[in-house]
N, C-alpha and C positions, 0 to 999 in steps of 0.2 A: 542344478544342484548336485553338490557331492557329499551326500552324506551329512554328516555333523558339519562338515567344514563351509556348510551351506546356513547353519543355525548360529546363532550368537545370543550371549548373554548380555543385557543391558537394566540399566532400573531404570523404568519409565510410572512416572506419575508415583513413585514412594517404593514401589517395589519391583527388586528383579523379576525378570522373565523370559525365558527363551524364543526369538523370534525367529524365521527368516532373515538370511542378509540381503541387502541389497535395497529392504523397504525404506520410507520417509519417516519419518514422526507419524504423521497422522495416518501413515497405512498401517503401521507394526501398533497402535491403538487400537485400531479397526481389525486387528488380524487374533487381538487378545481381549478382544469381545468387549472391548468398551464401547459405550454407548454416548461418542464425541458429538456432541451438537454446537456447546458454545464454541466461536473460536473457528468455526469452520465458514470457509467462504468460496471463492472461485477455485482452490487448489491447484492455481499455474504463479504463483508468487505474484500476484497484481494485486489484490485486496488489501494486504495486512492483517487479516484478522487473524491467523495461528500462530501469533508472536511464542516463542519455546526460548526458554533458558538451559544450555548443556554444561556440562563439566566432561573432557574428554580423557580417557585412562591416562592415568600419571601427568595430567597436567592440573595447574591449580588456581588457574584464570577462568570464571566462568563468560562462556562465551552465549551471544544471542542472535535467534535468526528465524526463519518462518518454518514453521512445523510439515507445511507442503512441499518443502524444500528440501531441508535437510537428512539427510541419507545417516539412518543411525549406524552406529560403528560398534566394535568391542568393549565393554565395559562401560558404555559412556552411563552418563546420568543425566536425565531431562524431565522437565518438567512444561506443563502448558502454561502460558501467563494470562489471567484476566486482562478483559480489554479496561489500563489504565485511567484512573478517573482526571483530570485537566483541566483546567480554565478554557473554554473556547466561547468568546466573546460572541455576541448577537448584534448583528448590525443587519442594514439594509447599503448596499451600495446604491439605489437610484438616488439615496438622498442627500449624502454629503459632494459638494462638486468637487472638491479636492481629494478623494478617499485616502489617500495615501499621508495625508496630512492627520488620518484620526487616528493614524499605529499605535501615537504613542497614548494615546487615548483608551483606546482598547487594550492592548496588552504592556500598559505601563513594567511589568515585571520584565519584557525583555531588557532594558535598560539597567538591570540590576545584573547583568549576565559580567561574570569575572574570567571567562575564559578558561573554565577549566578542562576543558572538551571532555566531558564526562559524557556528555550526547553524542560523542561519535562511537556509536555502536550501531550505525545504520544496516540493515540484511542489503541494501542496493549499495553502499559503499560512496553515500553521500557524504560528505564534511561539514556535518551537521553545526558547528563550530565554526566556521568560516560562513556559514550562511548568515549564524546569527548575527557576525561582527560587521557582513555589507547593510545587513538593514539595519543595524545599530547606525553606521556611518552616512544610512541614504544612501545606500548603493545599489538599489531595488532591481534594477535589471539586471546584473548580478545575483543576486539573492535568488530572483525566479530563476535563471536560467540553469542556475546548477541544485533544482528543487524535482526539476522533470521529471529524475526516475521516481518520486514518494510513492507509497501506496501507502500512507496514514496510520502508519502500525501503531505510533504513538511509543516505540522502542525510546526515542532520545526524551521523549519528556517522563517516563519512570528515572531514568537517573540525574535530572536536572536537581543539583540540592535547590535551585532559586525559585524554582515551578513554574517554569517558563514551559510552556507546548510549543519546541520551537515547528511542529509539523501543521499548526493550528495558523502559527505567523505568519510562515512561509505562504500558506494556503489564503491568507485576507493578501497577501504583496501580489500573488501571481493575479489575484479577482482583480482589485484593485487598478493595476497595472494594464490589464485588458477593458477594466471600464473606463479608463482615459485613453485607448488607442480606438482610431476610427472603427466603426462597424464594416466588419469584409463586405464588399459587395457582392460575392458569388454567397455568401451565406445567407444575406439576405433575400437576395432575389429565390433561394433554395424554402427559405420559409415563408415568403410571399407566397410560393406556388402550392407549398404543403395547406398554408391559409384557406386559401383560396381551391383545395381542393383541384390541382390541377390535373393530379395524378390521378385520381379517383377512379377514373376508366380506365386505365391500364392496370394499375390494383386489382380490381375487379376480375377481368383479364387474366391475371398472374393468376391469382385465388382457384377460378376455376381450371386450370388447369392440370391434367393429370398427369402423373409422374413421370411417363416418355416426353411429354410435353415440355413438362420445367426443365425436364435434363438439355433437351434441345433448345430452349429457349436460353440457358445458362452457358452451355455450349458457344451461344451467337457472341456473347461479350467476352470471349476465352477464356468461361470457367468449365471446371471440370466436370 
């Protein structure tokens, strides 16, 4: 730090306040004595849960993104987002044979989607908008395969005007999808042996051992 040139002014949650630079959203909270519970989760950008809306100095687009994330700047303005309320459908996948045939069953409102890509405000830089037009078309392995990076912030279903959750959709297409491809066999045979307690003694094993022990034992499979 140098000085002032090290401090910034931002309004966070309704009111300015001087913070350190260089903090996230959710540190320069925590640095100005708020007491953040809701909204907080793994703070490495994988959960979604500190969804933040900003306004940045002199620009007049409000932008959105994860509060674990984002590096507050000069002047900006943010706020935290509650985690958005949604349609997300209750199914069982052991029961339908076809699951992919009850989409439109379950989230009938996708089908009402006009394309306005109002839902591409993804923090992973997904085409929330292009996903929903492959499952719209039955283009389902498409849909899943450019859904991977989600962490379910639920960002594109706050501005869908139609109340589609397309992050809820995308989530029955990828189940879906992997409930009609074979069962891997290395996973199987991985939970056959957890069943069946195969491990059990060597667990044991691990458990008691003491801390030069594990290092050297973690050492053997070339961890550090």
């Amino acid at each position: 730090m140098k000085g002032d040139d090290a401090i910034i002014t931002v309004e966070l949650e309704g009111r300015k306040i001087k913070v350190p630079a260089g903090l996230t959203v959710i540190e320069a909270l925590w640095d100005t004595g708020h007491d953040v519970k809701r909204g907080i989760g793994c703070l490495s950008g994988l959960c979604g849960a500190c969804t933040v809306a900003y306004l940045e100095k002199g620009n007049k687009k409000v932008r959105f993104g994860l509060g674990c994330q984002k590096v507050i700047e000069e002047g900006m303005n943010v706020i935290m987002i509650p985690c958005f309320p949604c349609h997300a459908a209750r199914y069982s996948l052991k029961a339908p044979e076809n699951p992919l045939e009850k989409l439109k069953e379950l989230y009938d409102e996708l089908y009402t989607c006009n394309d306005c890509r109002s839902c591409n405000i993804c923090p992973e830089w997904i085409n929330v908008a292009g996903v929903m037009r492959s499952a719209m078309d039955g283009d389902y392995e498409s849909a899943a395969a450019h859904v991977t990076d989600c962490v379910m912030c639920g960002l594109c279903a706050s501005r869908c005007p139609r109340n589609i959750a397309p992050h809820y959709v995308a989530l029955y297409i990828q189940r879906a999808l992997a409930r009609e491809r074979p069962f891997p066999p290395n996973l199987r045979n991985r939970l056959e042996g957890i069943e069946s307690f195969t491990f059990d003694d060597e667990w044991k094993r691990i458990v008691a051992m003491d801390d030069d022990a594990l290092r050297e034992f973690c050492a053997s499979f070339g961890g550090a």
